[in-house]
TIDREN-301305 format. One record per residue (C-alpha): x, y, z. Coordinates in steps of 0.25 Angstrom, whole numbers, plus 5000, padded with zeros to 4 digits. Layout:
TIDREN-301305
XYZ;...
end
This chain:
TIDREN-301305
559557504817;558457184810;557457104816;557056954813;555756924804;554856874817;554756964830;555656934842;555656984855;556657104860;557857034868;557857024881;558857094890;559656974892;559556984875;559757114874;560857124884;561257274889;559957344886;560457464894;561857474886;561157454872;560257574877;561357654880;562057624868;560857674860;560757804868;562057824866;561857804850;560757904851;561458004857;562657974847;561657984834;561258104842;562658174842;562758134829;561758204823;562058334831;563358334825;562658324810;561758444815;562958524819;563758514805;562458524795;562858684800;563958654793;564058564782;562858514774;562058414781;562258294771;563858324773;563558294787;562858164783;563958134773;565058134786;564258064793;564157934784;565557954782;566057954796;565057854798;565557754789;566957784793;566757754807;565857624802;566957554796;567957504809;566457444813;566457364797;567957324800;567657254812;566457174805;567257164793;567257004793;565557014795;565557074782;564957214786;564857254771;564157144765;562757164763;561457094755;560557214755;561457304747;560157384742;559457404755;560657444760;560957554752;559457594753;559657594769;560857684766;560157784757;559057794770;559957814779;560757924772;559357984769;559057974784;560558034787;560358154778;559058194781;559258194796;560758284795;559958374787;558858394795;559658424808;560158544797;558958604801;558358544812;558758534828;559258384831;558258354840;557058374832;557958304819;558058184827;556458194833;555858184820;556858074816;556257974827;555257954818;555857874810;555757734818;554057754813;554457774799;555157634801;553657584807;552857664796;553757624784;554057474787;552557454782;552757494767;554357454766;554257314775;552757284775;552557274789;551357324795;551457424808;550357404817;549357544820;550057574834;551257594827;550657674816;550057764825;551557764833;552157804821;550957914817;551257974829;552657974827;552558054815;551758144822;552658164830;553658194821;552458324814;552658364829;554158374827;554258444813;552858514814;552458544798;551958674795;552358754810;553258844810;554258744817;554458654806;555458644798;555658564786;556858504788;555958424798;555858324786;557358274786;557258204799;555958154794;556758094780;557858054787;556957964798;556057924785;557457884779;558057814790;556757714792;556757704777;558357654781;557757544794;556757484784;557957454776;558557404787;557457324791;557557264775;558957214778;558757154791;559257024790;560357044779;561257164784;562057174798;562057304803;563557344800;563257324785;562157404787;562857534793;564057534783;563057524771;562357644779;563657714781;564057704765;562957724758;563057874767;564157894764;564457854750;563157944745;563558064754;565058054750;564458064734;563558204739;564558264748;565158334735;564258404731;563958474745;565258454751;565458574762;566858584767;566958544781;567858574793;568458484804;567258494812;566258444801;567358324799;567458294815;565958294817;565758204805;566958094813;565958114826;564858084817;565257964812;565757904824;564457924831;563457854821;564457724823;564557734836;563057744838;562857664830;563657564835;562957584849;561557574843;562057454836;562657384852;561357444859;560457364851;561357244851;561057264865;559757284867;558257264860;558057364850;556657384856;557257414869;558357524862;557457604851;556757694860;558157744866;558457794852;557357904854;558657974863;559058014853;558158124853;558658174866;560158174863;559958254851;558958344860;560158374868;561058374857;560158504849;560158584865;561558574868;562158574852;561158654845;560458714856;559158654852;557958594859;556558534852;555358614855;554258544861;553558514849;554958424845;554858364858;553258324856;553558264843;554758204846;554058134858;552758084849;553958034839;554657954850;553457904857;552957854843;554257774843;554657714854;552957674851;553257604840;554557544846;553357494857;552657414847;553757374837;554257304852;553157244853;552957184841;554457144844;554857224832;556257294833;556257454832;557157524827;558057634832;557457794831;558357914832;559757874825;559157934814;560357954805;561357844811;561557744798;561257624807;559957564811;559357454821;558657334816;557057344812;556157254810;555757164799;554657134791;553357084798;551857104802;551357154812;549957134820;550057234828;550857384828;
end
């Protein structure tokens, strides 16, 4: 979730379309990407986390082919960025198993708090990987931002926990996986993009699964067919709602996610962020949908927050100076 090489202005509604249906199409991916990783944290009890990854790149990429059929004469497959493809794959898997593996350990909702950080890490690290320059109201967003995040994981109290660190990798890998992205901006369509996403998952998880292979029941098999289903299906409405809509106007409705997973660690897990979560997790958001702010007005395109693990992204920016943050 590519821009063109000069600045042009966000569609108006008569461009855009049905703005209230694209938003409803991304609050409903949200809450989909939401389900989904409830479900991951409900069978890391069971099986080992990277097994849960494992079903769901596979279900993924089972429910992902229908889709390349119907585009078969586009040639879906056919790519000219084999290497950065495959670069953007290994992120996105880091960013899968990193996050599955901190819900392990961690309640969802403060999981999927610390990974709204990583639309800053896509602003902090596109000035050594692209050479853009971020102007100082935006480094100050994103310093904030992190702060935000100390707030949640709180080093050295007697709340932290060190599993803390693989939201944190996984939102450090998957803005590592958008600059990637933003690399391929011209070349790739974003089919091509998903189904090499899809397979480098699950050819690398089929070749460990192995060695830590846990045998399953119906239910780990079932909940990996629902899994799979809902990252295609969310991410085929993320997908419609920005075809239908600016991205400037959708990103900051993917901070739901926060709230469905909220709701999904009180009535699943019987869970609820203390306040401190909830202070962090405010700073984080706020520094954001900041940085959104300025990225719109420098008539930048944003990218989405929250889908954390979904192997699908929405167009960044490219390359380009700026004069002011």
């Amino acid at each position: 979730m590519t821009a063109t090489p000069s600045p042009a202005p966000a569609p108006t509604l008569t461009e855009a379309d049905r703005p209230f249906t694209a938003i409803a199409f991304t609050l409903a991916a949200m809450l989909l990407f939401s389900v989904m990783d409830g479900i991951a944290k409900h069978m890391t009890a069971s099986v080992p986390p990277l097994q849960v990854v494992w079903g769901r790149y596979f279900f993924n990429t089972l429910f992902l082919l229908p889709w390349l059929l119907l585009v078969w004469r586009d040639r879906p497959l056919a790519t000219g960025q084999p290497k950065l493809q495959l670069t953007r794959g290994l992120f996105m898997l880091g960013s899968s198993t990193f996050f599955v593996t901190g819900l392990a350990h961690l309640p969802l909702a403060q999981a999927t708090a610390i990974g709204f950080v990583a639309p800053l890490m896509v602003t902090a690290l596109s000035i050594p990987l692209l050479g853009e320059k971020v102007g100082l109201r935006r480094w100050l967003a994103v310093l904030a931002g992190f702060i935000g995040m100390l707030i949640i994981i709180r080093p050295g109290s007697d709340q932290f926990d060190p599993a803390a660190f693989f939201p944190m990798f996984s939102a450090t890998s998957w803005a590592l996986g958008l600059i990637m992205t933003r690399r391929m901006r011209h070349a790739e369509k974003p089919v091509t993009t998903l189904f090499y996403t899809a397979l480098v998952g699950v050819v690398i998880m089929s070749a460990i699964m192995p060695f830590l292979w846990v045998p399953a029941d119906a239910a780990y098999w079932g909940f990996m067919v629902v899994m799979g289903f809902l990252s295609v299906t969310g991410q085929y409405l993320l997908i419609r709602g920005f075809n239908l809509a600016s991205a400037s106007l959708l990103a900051p409705f993917s901070y739901s996610n926060l709230i469905w997973t909220t709701a999904i660690g009180y009535l699943v897990f019987a869970s609820i962020p203390d306040g401190w979560t909830w202070v962090g997790a405010s700073i984080v958001i706020a520094s954001g949908v900041y940085v959104w702010h300025r990225e719109r007005v420098n008539a930048r395109p944003v990218v989405v927050a929250g889908a954390s693990i979904a192997p699908t992204t929405i167009p960044v920016t490219s390359k380009r100076r700026w004069r002011r943050g």
